[in-house]
N, C-alpha and C positions, 0 to 999 in steps of 0.2 A: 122817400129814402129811408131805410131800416135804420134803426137809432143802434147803438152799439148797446151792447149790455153793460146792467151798472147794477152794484150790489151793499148793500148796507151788511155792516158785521158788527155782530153783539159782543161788543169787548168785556175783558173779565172782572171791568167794573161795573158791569151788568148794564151796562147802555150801550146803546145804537150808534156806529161809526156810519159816514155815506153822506151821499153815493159814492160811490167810487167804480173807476170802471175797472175789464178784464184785467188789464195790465198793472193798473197799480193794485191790484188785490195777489195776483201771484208777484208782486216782490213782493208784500206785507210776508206770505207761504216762503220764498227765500229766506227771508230775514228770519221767520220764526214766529213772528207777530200772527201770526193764522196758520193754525196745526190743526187736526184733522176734524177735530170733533167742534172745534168750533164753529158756533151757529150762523149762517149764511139767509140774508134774504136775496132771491133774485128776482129783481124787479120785473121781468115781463110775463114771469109764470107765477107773478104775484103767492110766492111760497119761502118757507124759510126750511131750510138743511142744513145737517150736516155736512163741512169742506167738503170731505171725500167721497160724498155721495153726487156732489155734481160730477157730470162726465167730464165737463174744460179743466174742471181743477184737480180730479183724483190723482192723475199722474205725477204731478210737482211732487206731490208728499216724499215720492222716493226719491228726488230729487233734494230735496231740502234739507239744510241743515237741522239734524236730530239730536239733539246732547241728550235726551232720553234713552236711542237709541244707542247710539257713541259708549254711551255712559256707564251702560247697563241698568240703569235708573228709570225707574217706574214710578207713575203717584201713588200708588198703592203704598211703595218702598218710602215715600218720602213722607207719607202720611203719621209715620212711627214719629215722627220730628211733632212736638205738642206743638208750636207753633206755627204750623203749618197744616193742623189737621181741618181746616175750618176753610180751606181754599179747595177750586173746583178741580177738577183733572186735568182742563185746558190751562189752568193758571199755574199746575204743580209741573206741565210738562214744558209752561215756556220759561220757569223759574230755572231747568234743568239746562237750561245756555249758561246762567251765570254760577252755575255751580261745579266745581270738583271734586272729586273722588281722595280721600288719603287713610292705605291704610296705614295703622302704626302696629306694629309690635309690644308685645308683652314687657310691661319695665321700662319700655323707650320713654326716654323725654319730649314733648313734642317741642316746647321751648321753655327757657330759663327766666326767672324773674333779671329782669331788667332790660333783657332783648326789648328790641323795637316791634310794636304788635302791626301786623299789615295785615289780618285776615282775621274772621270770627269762625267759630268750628260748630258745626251740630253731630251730636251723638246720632249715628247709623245702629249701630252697634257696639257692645262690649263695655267698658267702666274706665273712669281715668278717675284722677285725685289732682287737685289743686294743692300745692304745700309749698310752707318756706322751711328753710332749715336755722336752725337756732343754736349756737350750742353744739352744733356734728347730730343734732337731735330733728327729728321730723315733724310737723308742725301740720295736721292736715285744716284745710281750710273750708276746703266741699270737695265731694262726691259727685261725678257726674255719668250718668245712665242711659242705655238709650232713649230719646226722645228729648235730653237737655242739650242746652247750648251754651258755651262761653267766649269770654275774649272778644265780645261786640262793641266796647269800648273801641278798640283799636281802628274799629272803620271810620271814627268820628276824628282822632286826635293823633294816630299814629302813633300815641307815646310809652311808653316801657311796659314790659309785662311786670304786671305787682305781684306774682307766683309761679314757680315750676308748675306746668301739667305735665304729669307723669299717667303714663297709659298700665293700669292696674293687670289688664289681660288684655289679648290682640283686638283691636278696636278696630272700627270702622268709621273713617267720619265725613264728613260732606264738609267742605271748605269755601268761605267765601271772602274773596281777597277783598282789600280795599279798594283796587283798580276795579275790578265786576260790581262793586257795590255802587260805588258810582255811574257804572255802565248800566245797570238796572236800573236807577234813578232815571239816568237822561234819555233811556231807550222804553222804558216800557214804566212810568209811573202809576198807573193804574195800580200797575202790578207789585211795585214795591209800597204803595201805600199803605195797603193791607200788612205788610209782610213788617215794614215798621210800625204799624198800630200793635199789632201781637207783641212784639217785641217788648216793646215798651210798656205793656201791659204785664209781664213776665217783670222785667225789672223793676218796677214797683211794686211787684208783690215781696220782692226780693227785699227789696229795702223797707217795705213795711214790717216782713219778719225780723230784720235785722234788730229794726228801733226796736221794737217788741221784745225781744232778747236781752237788747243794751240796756232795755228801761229797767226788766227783770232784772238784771243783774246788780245792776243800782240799787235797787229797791234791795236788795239782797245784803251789800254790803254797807246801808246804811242801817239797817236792822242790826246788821252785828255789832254794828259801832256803839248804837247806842244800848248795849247789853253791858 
């Protein structure tokens, strides 16, 4: 009796999923979890492929949900994001289900110091400013360009925005809520593993210039004192 086909997939933690047979590999291509160029072994023609080069599976693709496509988002496009440039094209297009699209306008606010933060933003395009106001007076805090990210705090604690983002010129940004952030987690951790080591590697550079600066300025105004 013909044994059914069964296939091992190179997830984009760069390890070996399997076996698994026909059926559960095109829902993984349903769901997302297997896009096109994902590497395939197929056990009885002892070969590894690309999804869409087998003939059983090339057709799901147009079938399957595409937030790439949906989206207009490309890896190439999402490569601009620094922390994200170090991920493969199979991992930048399944990242592309948990992400949305927002443009803002020139001058717009995106939100106000004190709102409630539910999403972190990546710079697609265009400049924003972090500021508070003081005084009727402006207060910029950072500058943000494409390829930075802020407001990633908010996926963790939910709690106030500590500054206006005011969008400098018409911007483009990529949005990630805190409900997707968690859905990334519990759907596809491989995948967010990565995506939070970056991160958190960004913000500690952040906070190591910060000290850097606060100790500078220290050193600064103890100098004067004692003049």
């Amino acid at each position: 009796m013909e044994q059914p086909a069964s296939y091992f997939i190179w997830g984009v933690d760069d390890s070996p999923y399997g076996p698994v047979e026909l059926s559960m590999l095109l829902d993984w291509i349903s769901d997302g979890r297997v896009v096109a160029d994902t590497w395939v072994y197929e056990k009885s023609a002892d070969a590894w492929g690309k999804a869409s080069q087998f003939p059983e599976l090339k057709a799901h693709f147009g079938k399957a949900g595409n937030a790439t496509a949906d989206s207009g988002l490309t890896p190439n496009m999402l490569r601009r994001i620094k922390i994200l440039g170090h991920l493969k094209d199979s991992q930048l297009a399944h990242l592309c289900d948990f992400i949305e699209m927002h443009q803002a306008e020139a001058h717009s606010i995106l939100f106000r110091q004190g709102d409630i933060g539910d999403a972190m933003y990546l710079v697609l395009s265009g400049e924003l400013r972090a500021r508070v106001i003081n005084g009727g007076n402006e207060s910029i805090l950072a500058t943000f360009r494409t390829g930075d990210f802020f407001g990633d705090m908010a996926l963790f604690d939910n709690g106030p925005r500590s500054a206006d983002v005011v969008s400098s010129t018409e911007s483009t940004l990529l949005k990630i809520s805190a409900a997707n952030f968690f859905r990334l987690i519990r759907e596809a951790p491989a995948l967010a593993t990565p995506f939070l080591q970056a991160t958190v590697r960004t913000l500690s550079s952040r906070i190591r210039a910060d000290n850097k600066r606060i100790t500078h300025i220290s050193e600064q105004f103890s100098a004067s004192r004692g003049l």
